[in-house]
Every structure is written in structure tokens, then in C-alpha cells.
C-alpha positions, -999 to 999 in steps of 0.1 A, spaced: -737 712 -445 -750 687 -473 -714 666 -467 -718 667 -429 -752 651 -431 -737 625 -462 -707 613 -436 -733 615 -406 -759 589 -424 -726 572 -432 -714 571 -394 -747 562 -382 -755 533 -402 -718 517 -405 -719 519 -364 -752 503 -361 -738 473 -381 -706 473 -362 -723 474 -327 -747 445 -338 -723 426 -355 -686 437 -343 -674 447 -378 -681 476 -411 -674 505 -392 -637 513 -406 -647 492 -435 -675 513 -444 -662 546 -436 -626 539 -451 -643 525 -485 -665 560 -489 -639 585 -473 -615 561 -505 -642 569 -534 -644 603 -529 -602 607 -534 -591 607 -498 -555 592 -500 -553 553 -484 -533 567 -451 -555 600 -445 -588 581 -447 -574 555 -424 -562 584 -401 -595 603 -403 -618 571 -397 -595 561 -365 -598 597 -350 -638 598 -356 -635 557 -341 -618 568 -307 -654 590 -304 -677 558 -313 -658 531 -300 -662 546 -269 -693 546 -267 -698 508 -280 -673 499 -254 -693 515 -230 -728 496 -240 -713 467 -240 -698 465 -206 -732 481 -193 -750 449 -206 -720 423 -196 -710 409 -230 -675 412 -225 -654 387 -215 -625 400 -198 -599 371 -192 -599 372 -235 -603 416 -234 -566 420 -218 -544 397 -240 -567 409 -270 -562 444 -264 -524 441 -256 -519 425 -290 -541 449 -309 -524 481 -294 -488 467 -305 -498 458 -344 -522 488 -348 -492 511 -339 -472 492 -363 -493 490 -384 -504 525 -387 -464 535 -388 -460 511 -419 -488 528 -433 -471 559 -433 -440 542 -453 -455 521 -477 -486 515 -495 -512 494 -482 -527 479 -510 -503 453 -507 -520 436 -485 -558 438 -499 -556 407 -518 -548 388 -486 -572 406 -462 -599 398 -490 -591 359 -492 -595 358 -455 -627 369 -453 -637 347 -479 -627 320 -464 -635 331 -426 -675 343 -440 -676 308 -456 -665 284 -421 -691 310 -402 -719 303 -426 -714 267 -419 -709 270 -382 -748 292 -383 -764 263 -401 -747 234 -386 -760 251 -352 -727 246 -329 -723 250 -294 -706 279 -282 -669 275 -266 -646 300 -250 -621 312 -277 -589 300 -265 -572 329 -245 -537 321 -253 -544 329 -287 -561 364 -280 -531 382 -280 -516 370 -314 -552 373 -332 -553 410 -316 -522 418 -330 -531 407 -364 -561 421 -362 -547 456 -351 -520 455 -380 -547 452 -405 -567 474 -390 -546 502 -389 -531 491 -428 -565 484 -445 -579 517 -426 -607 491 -412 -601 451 -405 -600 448 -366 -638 437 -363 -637 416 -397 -602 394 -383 -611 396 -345 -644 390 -341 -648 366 -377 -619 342 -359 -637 342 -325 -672 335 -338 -657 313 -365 -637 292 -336 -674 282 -323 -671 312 -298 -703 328 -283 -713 355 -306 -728 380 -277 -693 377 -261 -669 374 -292 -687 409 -307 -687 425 -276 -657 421 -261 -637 429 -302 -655 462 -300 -646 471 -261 -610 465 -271 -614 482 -300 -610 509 -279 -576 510 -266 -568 502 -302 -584 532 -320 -567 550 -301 -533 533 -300 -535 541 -338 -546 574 -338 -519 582 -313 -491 565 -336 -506 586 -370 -501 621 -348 -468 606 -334 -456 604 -369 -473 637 -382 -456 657 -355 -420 640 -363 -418 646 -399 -420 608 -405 -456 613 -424 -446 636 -450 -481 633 -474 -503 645 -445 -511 676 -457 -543 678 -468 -559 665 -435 -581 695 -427 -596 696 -455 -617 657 -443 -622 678 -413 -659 680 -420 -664 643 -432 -648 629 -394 -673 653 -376 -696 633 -397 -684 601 -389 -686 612 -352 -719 626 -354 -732 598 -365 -716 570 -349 -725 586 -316 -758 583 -319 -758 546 -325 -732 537 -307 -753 533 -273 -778 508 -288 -748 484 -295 -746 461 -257 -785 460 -263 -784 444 -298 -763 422 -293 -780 412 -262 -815 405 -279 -800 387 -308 -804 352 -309 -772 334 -311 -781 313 -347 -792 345 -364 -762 362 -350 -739 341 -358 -757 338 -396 -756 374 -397 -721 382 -390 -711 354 -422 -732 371 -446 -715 402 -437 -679 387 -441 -690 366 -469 -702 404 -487 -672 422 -478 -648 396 -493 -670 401 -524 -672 436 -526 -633 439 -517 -623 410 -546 -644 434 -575 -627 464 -563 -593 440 -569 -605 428 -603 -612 464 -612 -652 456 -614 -664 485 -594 
């Protein structure tokens, strides 16, 4: 009981950041569900399956309070579908740790031209659509490797391009969606034909995803009216500190720090 109400604090928190600001969820959970000894492509497994339960839900709220913009949703979710299942079968080949050190610069580098955009004040412009369905693949691939990464590459490239933070947040988390469970599907895809063979051991998170779900569910709903009542400056500040922290956090994990 005392791990089921550890994972639900986890879920609810990690989803109110993610509804508000369009990233940490997979990040969060993936980075506790790591420290506690859960292999790289089980924890990325168990936080997708708990994510098709929230994402939901966020999808949901922010459609109910029109911050999605839906000529960028279908390309974006199109792309993300295609990498996430890719990358969540290239998961279960190699290891993804590989690709850590170039996630991290990234974000460094993303957090850094959105702080400047949230003090420079910009006006907001439509992120251009024909590049929605290349970021979304990108951003599924790394999702699905990294076990979290769709918020930090979607909606950090969309708020960094000048793009309206309401829209760029809420439209990354409605297609987040279709690409939770794109890459949940591709995990039990290769589970069922042999291609995982280190799954065993799944069952045994069992308790820490009803966790996840638990408390992600909860928060999920308040997600479309966050966003809404945020002004676009803080917002916009906000979502760089985040990427700015994560980049930091993830580089002393490289260096062997924490």
C-alpha cells in the first residue's frame, strides 16, 4: 500500500507539471521507476501503459477548453505514432543510453533560446505545419527510447519557434495520445512475438503503474484549465526553467554526480 501511495504522489504531481507545461510526466516517472532498479525498457513500458490512462484525460481537457490547434495535431500525431513505434522496438534491441547525452544537450540548448524568447517578450506565431510531422517523429522516437522526451522535444521546439504557449502545450499533450498508445501497443507487439526477451519481470511494477495511474488521473482534468489561465510570458518562462532543470539534472546523472 505504502508503494501505491509513493507512485500515486509521483503520478499526481509529474501530471500536474505536464498538463501546465506539456512536459515531466515520462520524465519524472521514468527517472523514479530507473532509481529504484527498474530496467531502462520496463520503466519506459510501464510509464507508457500508466500514460495511455492520463494522456487521455489531458487530451480530453484540452480540447474541452480549445487549446489545440488541429491543422499542426494531425501531421504531429502522424509523425509521433511512426517514431514512437520505432522507437519503442529499438528499445527492445539496443540500449538506450546511447542517446542520453544528445537528448540532454538539446534541452540545454532548447531551455536556454526559450528563456530568451520569455524575456525578450515575442509575439506568438503559428509553428510552421510542414514541420509538425518531422518534429513529431523525433519527438515520438525519443519518447519511446528515453522512456519520456515527447513533451520536452515537441512542445520545447514549438514554444521555442515563438509559438503560442496555450496552443503549442496543448495540442503536444492531445497528440500525445495516439502516441502513448502507439508505443504501448509496439512494447506488447514485441512481448507477444518473442522479440522482447528481458520482459520478464513486468508484474512485479504492476503496483507502481496503478500508481502512476492513480495519480495522474486525478490531475489530469485540471490540465485545459491551466493552461488556459496562464499568462503567455510566465508560461513561456516557466516551461524554459523546466527544460533548462531537466538538462541539468540529466547532464549530473551523465557525469556520474547523482
Amino acid at each position: 500500500m505504502e508503494e501505491f501511495l509513493l507512485f500515486a504522489l509521483v503520478g499526481f504531481l509529474a501530471q500536474a507539471v505536464d498538463g501546465a507545461l506539456g512536459m515531466a510526466y515520462g520524465v519524472v516517472s521514468s527517472t523514479v521507476l530507473l532509481s529504484v532498479g527498474v530496467p531502462p525498457a520496463a520503466a519506459s513500458a510501464s510509464v507508457h501503459a500508466a500514460e495511455v490512462f492520463t494522456t487521455a484525460a489531458s487530451a480530453g481537457s484540452h480540447a474541452w477548453h480549445r487549446n489545440v490547434n488541429w491543422k499542426l495535431f494531425v501531421p504531429l500525431a502522424i509523425g509521433g505514432c511512426v517514431g514512437g513505434a520505432l522507437g519503442a522496438f529499438v528499445l527492445t534491441s539496443i540500449d538506450g543510453a546511447i542517446l542520453k547525452p544528445w537528448i540532454t544537450g538539446y534541452l540545454a540548448l532548447m531551455g536556454g533560446v526559450i528563456l530568451w524568447r520569455a524575456i525578450r517578450g515575442p509575439a506568438p506565431r503559428l509553428f510552421p505545419v510542414k514541420y509538425s510531422g518531422p518534429l513529431g517523429f523525433f519527438g515520438g522516437l525519443f519518447d519511446a527510447i528515453g522512456g519520456g522526451g515527447w513533451g520536452p522535444t515537441v512542445a520545447t521546439a514549438m514554444v521555442g519557434a515563438g509559438g503560442d504557449p496555450r496552443t503549442s502545450i496543448g495540442t503536444t499533450n492531445t497528440a500525445e495520445f495516439l502516441v502513448t498508445s502507439t508505443i504501448s501497443a509496439t512494447f506488447l507487439a514485441t512481448l507477444l512475438t518473442g522479440h522482447w526477451a528481458d520482459a520478464g519481470g513486468l508484474s512485479d511494477h504492476a503496483t507502481a503503474v496503478a500508481g502512476l495511474i492513480a495519480g495522474g488521473l486525478v490531475s489530469a482534468p485540471l490540465a485545459g484549465l491551466m493552461v488556459k489561465l496562464a499568462p503567455q510570458r510566465i508560461l513561456t518562462g516557466a516551461v524554459g526553467v523546466l527544460v533548462a532543470s531537466l538538462a541539468a539534472y540529466q547532464a549530473a546523472r551523465l557525469a556520474g554526480w547523482v
